[in-house]
Structures are given as C-alpha cells and as structure tokens.
C-alpha positions in Angstrom: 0.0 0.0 0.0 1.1 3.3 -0.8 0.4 6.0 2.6 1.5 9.7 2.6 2.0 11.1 5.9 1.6 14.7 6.6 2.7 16.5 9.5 3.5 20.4 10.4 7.4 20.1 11.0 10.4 17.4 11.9 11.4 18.6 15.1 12.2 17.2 18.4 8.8 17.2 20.0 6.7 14.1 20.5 4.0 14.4 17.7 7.2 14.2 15.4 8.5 11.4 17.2 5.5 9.3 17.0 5.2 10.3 13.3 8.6 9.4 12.1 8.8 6.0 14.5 5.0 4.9 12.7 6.7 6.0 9.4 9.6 3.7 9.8 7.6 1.1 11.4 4.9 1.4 8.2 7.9 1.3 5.9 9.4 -1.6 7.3 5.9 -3.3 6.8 6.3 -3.4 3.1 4.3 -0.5 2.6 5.4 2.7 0.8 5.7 5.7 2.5 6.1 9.5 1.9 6.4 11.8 4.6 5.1 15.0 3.5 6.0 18.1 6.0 5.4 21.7 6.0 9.2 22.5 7.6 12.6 20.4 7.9 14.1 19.6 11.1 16.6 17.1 13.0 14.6 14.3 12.5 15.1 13.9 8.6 18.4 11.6 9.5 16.0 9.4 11.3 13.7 9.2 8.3 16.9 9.0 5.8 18.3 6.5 7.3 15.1 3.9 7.4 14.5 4.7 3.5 11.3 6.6 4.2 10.6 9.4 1.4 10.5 12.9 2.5 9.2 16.1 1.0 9.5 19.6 2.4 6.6 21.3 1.4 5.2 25.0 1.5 2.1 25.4 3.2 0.4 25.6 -0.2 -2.5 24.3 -1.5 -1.7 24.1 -5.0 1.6 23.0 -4.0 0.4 20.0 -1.2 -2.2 18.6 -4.1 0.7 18.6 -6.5 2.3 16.3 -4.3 -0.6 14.0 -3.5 -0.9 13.8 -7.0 2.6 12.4 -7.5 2.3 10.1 -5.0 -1.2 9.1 -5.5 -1.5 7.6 -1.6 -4.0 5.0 -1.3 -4.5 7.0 2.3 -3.4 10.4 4.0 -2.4 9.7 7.7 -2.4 13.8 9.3 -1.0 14.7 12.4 -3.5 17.2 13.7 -4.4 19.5 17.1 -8.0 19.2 16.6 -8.7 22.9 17.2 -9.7 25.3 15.3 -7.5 27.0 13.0 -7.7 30.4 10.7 -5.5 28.1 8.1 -6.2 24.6 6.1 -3.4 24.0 4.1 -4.0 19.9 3.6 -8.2 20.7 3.1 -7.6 23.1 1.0 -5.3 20.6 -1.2 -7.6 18.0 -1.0 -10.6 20.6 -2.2 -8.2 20.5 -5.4 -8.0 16.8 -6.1 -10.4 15.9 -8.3 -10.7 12.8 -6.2 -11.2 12.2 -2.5 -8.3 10.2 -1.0 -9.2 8.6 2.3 -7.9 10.7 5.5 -7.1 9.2 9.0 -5.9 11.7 11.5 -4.2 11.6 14.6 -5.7 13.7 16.7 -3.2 14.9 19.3 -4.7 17.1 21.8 -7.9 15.2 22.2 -9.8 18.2 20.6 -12.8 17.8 18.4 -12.8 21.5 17.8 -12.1 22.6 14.2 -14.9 21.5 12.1 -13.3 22.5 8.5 -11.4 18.8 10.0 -14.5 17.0 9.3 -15.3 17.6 5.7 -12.0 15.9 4.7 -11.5 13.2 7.8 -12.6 9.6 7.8 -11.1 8.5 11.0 -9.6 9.8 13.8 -6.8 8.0 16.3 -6.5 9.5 20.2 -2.8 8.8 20.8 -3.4 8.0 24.8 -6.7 6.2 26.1 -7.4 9.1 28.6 -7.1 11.9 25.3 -9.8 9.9 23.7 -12.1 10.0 26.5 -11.4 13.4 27.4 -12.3 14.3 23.7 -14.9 12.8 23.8 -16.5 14.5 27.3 -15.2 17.8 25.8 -17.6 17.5 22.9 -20.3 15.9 25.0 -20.2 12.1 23.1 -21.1 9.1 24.6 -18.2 6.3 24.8 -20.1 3.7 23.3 -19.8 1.6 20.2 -21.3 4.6 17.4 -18.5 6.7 18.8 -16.1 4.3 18.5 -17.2 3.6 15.0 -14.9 5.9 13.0 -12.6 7.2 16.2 -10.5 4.8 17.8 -6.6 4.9 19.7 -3.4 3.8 18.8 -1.3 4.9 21.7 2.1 6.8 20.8 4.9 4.0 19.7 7.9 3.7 22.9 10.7 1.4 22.3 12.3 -1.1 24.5 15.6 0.7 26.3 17.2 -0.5 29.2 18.9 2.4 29.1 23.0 2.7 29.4 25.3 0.6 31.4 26.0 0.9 35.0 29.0 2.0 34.9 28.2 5.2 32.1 25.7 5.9 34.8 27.9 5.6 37.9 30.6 8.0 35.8 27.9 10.2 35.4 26.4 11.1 38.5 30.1 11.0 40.1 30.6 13.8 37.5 28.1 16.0 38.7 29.1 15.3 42.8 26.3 13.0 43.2 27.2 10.7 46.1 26.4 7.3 45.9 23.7 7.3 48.9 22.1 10.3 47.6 18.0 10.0 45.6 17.7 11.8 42.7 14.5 13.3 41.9 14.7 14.7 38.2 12.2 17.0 36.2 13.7 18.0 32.8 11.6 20.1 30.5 12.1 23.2 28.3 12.6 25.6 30.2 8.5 27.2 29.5 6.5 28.3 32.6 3.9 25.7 31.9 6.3 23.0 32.6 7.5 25.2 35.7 5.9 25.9 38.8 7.2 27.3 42.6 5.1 23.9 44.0 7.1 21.5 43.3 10.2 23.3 44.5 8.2 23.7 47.5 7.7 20.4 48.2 11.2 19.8 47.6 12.1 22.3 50.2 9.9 20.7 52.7 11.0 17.4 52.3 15.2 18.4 51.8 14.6 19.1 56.0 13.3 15.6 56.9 15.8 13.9 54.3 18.8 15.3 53.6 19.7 12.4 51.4 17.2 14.1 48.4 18.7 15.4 45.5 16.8 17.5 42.7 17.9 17.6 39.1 16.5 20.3 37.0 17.1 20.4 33.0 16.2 23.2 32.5 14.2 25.4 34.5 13.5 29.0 33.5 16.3 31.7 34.4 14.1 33.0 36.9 13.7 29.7 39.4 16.6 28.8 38.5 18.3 32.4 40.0 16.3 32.0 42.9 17.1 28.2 43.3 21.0 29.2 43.2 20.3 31.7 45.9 17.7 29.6 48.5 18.8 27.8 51.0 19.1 24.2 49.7 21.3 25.3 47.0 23.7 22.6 47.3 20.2 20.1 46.7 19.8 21.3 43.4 21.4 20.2 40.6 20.6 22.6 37.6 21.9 21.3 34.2 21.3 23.4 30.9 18.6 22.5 28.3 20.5 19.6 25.7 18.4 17.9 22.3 21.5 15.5 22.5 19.7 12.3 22.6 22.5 10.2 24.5 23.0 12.8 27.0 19.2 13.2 28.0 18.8 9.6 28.0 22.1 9.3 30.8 20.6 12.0 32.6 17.1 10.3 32.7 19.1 6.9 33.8 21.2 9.0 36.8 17.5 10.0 38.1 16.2 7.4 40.7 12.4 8.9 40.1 11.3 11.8 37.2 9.4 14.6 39.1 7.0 15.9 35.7 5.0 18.5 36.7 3.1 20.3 34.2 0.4 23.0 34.1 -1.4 21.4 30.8 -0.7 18.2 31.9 0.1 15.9 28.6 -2.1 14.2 26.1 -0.2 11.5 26.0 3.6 12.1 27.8 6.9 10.9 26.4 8.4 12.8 29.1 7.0 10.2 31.8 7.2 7.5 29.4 11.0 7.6 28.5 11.9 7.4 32.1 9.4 5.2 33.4 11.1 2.6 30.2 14.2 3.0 32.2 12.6 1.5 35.4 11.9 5.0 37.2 9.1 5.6 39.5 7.0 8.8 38.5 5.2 11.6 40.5 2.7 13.3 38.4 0.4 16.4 38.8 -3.2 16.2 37.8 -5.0 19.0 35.5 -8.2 17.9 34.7 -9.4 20.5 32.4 -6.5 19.6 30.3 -4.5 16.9 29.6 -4.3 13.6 31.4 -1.7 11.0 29.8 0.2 11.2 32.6 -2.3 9.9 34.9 -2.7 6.9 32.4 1.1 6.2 32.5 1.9 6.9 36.5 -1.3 4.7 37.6 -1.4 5.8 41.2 0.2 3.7 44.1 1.3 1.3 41.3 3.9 3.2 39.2 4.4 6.1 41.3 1.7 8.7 42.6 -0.1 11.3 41.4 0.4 14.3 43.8 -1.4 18.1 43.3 -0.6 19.8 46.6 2.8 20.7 47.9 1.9 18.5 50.6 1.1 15.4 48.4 4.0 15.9 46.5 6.4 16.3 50.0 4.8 13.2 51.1 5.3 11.2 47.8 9.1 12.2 47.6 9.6 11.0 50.9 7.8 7.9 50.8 10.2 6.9 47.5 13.5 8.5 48.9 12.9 6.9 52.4 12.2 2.9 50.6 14.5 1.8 48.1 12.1 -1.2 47.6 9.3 0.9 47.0 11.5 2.8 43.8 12.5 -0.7 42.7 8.8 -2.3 42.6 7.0 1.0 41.0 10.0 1.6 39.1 9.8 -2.1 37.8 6.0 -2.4 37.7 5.9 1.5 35.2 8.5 -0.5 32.9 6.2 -3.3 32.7 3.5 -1.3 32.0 4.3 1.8 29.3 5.9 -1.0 27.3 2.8 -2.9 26.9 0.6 0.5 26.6 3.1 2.2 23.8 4.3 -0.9 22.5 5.3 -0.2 18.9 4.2 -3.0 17.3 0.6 -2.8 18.9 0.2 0.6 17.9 1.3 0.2 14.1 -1.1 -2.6 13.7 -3.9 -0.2 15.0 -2.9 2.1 12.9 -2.6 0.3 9.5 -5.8 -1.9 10.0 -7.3 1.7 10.7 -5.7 3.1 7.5 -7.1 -0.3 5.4 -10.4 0.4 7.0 -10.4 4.2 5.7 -9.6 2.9 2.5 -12.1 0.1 2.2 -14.9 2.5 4.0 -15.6 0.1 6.7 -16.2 0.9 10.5 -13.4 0.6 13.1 -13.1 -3.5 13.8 -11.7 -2.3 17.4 -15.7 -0.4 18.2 -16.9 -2.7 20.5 -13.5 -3.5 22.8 -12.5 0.7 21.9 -15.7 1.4 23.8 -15.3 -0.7 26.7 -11.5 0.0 27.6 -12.3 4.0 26.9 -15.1 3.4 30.0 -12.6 1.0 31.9 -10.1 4.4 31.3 -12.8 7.1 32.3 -13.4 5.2 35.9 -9.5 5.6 36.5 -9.3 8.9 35.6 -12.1 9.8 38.1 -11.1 7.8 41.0 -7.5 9.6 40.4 -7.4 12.9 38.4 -9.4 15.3 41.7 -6.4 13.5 43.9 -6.8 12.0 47.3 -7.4 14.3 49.9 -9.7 17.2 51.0 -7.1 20.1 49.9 -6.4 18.7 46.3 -10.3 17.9 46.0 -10.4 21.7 46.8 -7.6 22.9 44.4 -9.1 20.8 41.1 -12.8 20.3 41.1 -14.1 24.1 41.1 -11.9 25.4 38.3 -13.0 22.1 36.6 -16.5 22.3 36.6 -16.1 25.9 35.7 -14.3 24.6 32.5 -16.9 21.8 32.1 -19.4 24.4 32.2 -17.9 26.6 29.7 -17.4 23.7 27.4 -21.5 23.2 27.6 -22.2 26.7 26.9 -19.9 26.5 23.7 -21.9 23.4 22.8 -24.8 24.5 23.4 -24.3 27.8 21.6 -22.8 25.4 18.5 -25.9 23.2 18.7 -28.1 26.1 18.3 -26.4 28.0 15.8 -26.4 24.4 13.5 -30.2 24.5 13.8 -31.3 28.0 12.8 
C-alpha cells in the first residue's frame, strides 16, 4: 500500500517522534511511504536512514495537491491539534483533487474543535486512552460503540531501552558530585512556565529538611527559578543542568535519576516525558489537570507506578515515601517498565494504525468499536477515581476550576448546537 504522511514540522517534539517511529515502522511493513512536512528539522536523518521518502513542502495548497498527486496515496495519515484553525493548508489541497483520498488523522490534543477537520476526515486515532475520553467528554459524546465507530486509539509507539550501562551511569552522576547514597528526583523540561511551577520546589524544600539524602535535578528550568534556586537555602540540593536535544546525554541524565518529578500546568495528552523514564525502570510523580491533559495519569497509575500528587503537601509526602524505601522505587519503578511498554508498544500501535488506514480505505467501521468502547469506560473510571487527587485540599484545588471549565465547554456546545439548527 502506498500511505503519505503529513505532519507540520520534523522537530524534536513528540507528535514528530511518533510520526517518524509509525513512518519507519509502516515502511518496514512493506508499505510505501512518503512523509510530506510543512518545515525540515533534526529528525530527517532518522527518516533517511530507514528509506522513508520525504518532501519539504510549503504550506500551499496548489503546492500540497501537486504532491498527493505524485504520490497518489492510497490514504493520508495527518497529524492534527484538533482545534480550530484560521488556516487549512491539507483541506484546501484536498478541495483541489479531483478525487477524495481517504484521511485518518491523529488527533493529538484530544480536541474535536475545528470543524473544517471533518469535511475531509474519515477516521480519527487519540494517541493516549485518557485523550480519547477526554475528547470525547469535551464535545459531550457518549463512549459507546457509534463513537467508536470511526474514532479509535493507537497509543504513541515507545521502544524497549534498558537504558545505558551501570558503569556510564555511575561516571555520570560521580561527574556531577552525586554521592552514591544520595536520591535523585529529576524534572527536565524546556525551560516554559507551563512546565515550571514554585510547588514543586516547595515540596522539595519541605521534604530536603526531613531527608537530607534528596537530591533535585533540574534540565532546564527558567532563568528565573533557577536564579532563585541558586540563591535559596538548599542550593547545594539542586542540581541545575542546561537545556540539551542531544539524545545520548538526556537519556544518561534520565538513567542517573532514581524517580522523574513531571510537573506540568497542561498536563500531557499522552507524555513521552513520563514514558521515557518510566522505560528505564523509574518511579514517577505526576500532577493532575483535569481541564487539560491527562496522559500522565494513564502512564503513573497511582500507588502502582508512582503517585499522582497536586498539593505541595502530596508531593512532600510522595518524595519522601520513594527516597525513604529503596524497595518501594524498585517495585513502582519495575511495575511502570512493565507497563508503558505494553501501553506504547510499537508493534501494537502500528497494527492499530494500519488496519485503521485499510479500514479508511475500504470505507468500513473501526473493527476495534466494541473493545475501543469498553476500555475507553474502563479508562474514564481511573481517571475519576484519580485525576481530583486523594485528599480534601487537592479535591479543593481541582474540582471548582473544573466544573467551571466543564461548564464553559456546555455553553460552547450548546451555543454550537443552536447555531447548527437555525
């Protein structure tokens, strides 16, 4: 079969990731692919080096339909945010055709929010279990079987990695004074105030005077915590590395951590950042934002891979529970490894996504409806046993601000519904 894939850009982000790993893993299949993207980037030497075709595109109608036509796809798999957009670039191509070629789109930020999407989309893929069911609550669907009929999942691809030897890791933390007794707690993000918060450095703080064993590793936090990190009191606990995209050198960081601290104020849709290290064997703490994403509750189940902590005090008493029982880190650390590499397993997701690709282009229904619809509800009761946290204060800090969300989402609905009508 002959597939194009179309995405926005080949950088190092994880909607690129997941593209170029399925567009490997497709092209190792025996099918034919062409990766068509709207700007180059680092991972073209990925794509080069597995044989995968690759165009660099304008974002052009005329100049996107010239390419289908050269390819002639038998389907289009998009990468796509699901919200509304002032620009179309792949619709508009497709408008140009003078036939329809079958679409499937992976819908990243489980948002069913740009309707231009839907004259030109035949299926759509969540790429986490808990982004599907939030889309799907967002835009007031029920997660039965008729929803589940052209939507369906195929969870972002994670490879196997055991990560580097003991003794690069040993070298490593030596190299940046970290004593052999000491627990590494590591959160490494860009450094963008979404992935940033005083909270977590609070809890740090907190638990640094009951354990002094603690150690925090930052890559890389915005100048501004980081300044007042240098000057606090537990300067010493903090170990503040700059920002890196070399791969080797982020993955030897994630194996000197003993648990990866992600904290995030838009949560994640699906997570890489929790999944990566969790494939290494570490234990996660997570933060919960309902009104937005929620991968990372699905990959840190609570009390079984880590914990889910949205109060400065949850978070101080998760960090000591792992630093304080090196048993605990080994069996959540082992039991996370287990489980992201049967959730993201590669080859489970590309055969999701290429009998979803032969079903676009055949016209049939999802063949995944019925079990789709019963492990989206399985996913929905986690997500509310977990996601308002597990005491009075974090009830207090996430439910209000999400019903006022919810609320607004109804109004926008509603207001949709009506406008549809007259």
């Amino acid at each position: 079969m002959k597939f194009a894939i179309f995405i926005n850009g080949l950088g190092y982000g994880g909607t690129e990731k997941a593209a170029c790993r399925w567009a490997r893993g497709l092209k190792a299949r025996g099918h034919e692919v062409t990766l068509l993207s709207l700007a180059d980037g680092p991972r073209r030497a990925e794509l080069e080096q597995a044989g995968v075709s690759l165009k660099i595109l304008r974002a052009d109608a005329a100049e996107i339909a010239g390419a289908l036509r050269s390819i002639s796809p038998h389907a289009i798999h998009v990468h796509a945010a699901g919200q509304a957009v002032s620009e179309d670039p792949l619709g508009d191509a497709l408008a140009l055709l003078p036939q329809k070629i079958p679409v499937v789109q992976t819908n990243v930020f489980g948002r069913l929010e740009n309707p231009r999407e839907d004259a030109w989309t035949d299926f759509r893929l969540f790429i986490s279990w808990s982004n599907c069911v939030q889309a799907a609550r967002r835009s007031f669907r029920r997660l039965d079987e008729q929803f589940f009929r052209r939507n369906s999942v195929a969870v972002y691809p994670l490879d196997p990695d055991d990560g580097p030897s003991a003794a690069a890791v040993a070298d490593f933390r030596a190299a940046h004074g970290i004593g052999p007794d000491e627990i590494v707690f590591g959160h490494l993000a860009r450094p963008d105030p979404i992935r940033w918060d005083h909270q977590p450095i609070a809890a740090f703080h907190r638990a640094v005077r009951r354990n002094r064993r603690v150690k925090f590793l930052l890559r890389e936090p915005p100048p501004e915590i980081a300044r007042s990190l240098k000057q606090g009191p537990d300067a010493g606990r903090f170990l503040i590395l700059p920002a890196t995209t070399d791969a080797a050198e982020l993955r030897l960081t994630t194996a000197a951590m003993d648990v990866v601290f992600h904290y995030s104020k838009v949560g994640e849709t699906f997570g890489y950042g929790v999944a990566e290290p969790m494939n290494l064997g570490k234990p996660a703490i997570v933060n919960s934002v309902p009104w937005q994403g929620q991968g990372q509750l699905e990959l840190a189940r609570h009390g079984e891979c880590g914990f889910v902590a949205n109060s400065a005090a949850a978070m101080t008493r998760a960090i000591l529970a792992l630093a304080g029982d090196a048993a605990l880190r080994e069996r959540m650390g082992a039991q996370g490894r287990r489980h992201v590499r049967v959730l993201a397993d590669p080859e489970s997701s590309l055969n999701r996504l290429e009998a979803i690709l032969q079903a676009a282009i055949e016209k049939r229904d999802s063949p995944f409806a019925a079990a789709d619809a019963r492990r989206a509800r399985e996913t929905a009761a986690w997500l509310d046993a977990h996601q308002f946290g597990h005491s009075w204060l974090e009830q207090i800090r996430l439910r209000p601000f999400y019903y006022r969300v919810r609320f607004h989402e109804l109004r926008k609905y509603l207001a949709g519904n009506w406008a549809k009508k007259r």
